[in-house]
N, C-alpha and C positions, 0 to 999 in steps of 0.2 A: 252738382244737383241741377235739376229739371222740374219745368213743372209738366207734368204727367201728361200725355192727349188724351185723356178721359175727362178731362176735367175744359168746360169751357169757360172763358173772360166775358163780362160786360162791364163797363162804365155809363154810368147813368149821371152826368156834373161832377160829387166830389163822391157819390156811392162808388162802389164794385161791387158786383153779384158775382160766385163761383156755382157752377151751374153742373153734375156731374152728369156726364153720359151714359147710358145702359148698361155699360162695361166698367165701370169707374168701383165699384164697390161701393159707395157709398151711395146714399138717398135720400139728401137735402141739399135745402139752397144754404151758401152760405152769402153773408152779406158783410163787410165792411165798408172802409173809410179810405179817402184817398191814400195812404201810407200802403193797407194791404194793395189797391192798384200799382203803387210803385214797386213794390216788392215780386207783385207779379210779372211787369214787365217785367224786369229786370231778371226773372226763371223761368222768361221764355225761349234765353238763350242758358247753356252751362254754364253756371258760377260759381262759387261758394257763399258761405254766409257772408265771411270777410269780406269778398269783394263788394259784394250788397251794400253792408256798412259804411265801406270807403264811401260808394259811390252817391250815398244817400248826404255821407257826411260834407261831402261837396259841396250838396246842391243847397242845401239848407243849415240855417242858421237856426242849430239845435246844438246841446251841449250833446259828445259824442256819445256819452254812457248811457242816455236817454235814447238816442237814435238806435243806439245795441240794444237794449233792454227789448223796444217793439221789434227790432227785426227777429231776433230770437222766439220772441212770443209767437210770433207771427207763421216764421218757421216751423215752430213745435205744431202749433193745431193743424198747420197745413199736413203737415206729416202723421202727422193722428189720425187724420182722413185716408190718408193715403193717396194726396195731389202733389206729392214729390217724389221723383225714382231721383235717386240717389247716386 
């Protein structure tokens, strides 16, 4: 999975904005928290959820089922919109 080119990134310190393009299907701004940034990065190349997880579960001293629970969450509304091809 991917995150979609309709869909554009910004980080603003520890927000993220998801900003959809004309073509995106969708038509609002989304905004999160540095986690959705991470997550972003990270399906700006092809991944999977798993590998997301791994690589979050590196970086951070977070118990890993907690780190699963948001990347999942995270994933799903992304997907709802329609900022992941799959």
């Amino acid at each position: 999975m991917k995150l979609n080119k309709n869909f554009l990134t910004h980080k603003a310190g520890n927000d993220t904005v998801i900003v959809p393009t004309g073509n995106a299907g969708f038509s609002d701004v989304v905004q999160g928290n540095e986690t959705l940034g991470i997550i972003l990065d990270l399906l700006k190349e092809d991944t999977t959820e798993q590998q997301i997880i791994d690589k979050m579960a590196e970086q951070y001293d977070a118990p890993r089922a907690e780190i699963e629970k948001d990347v999942v969450s995270v994933i799903s509304g992304l997907r709802k919109i329609g900022a992941i091809d799959e």
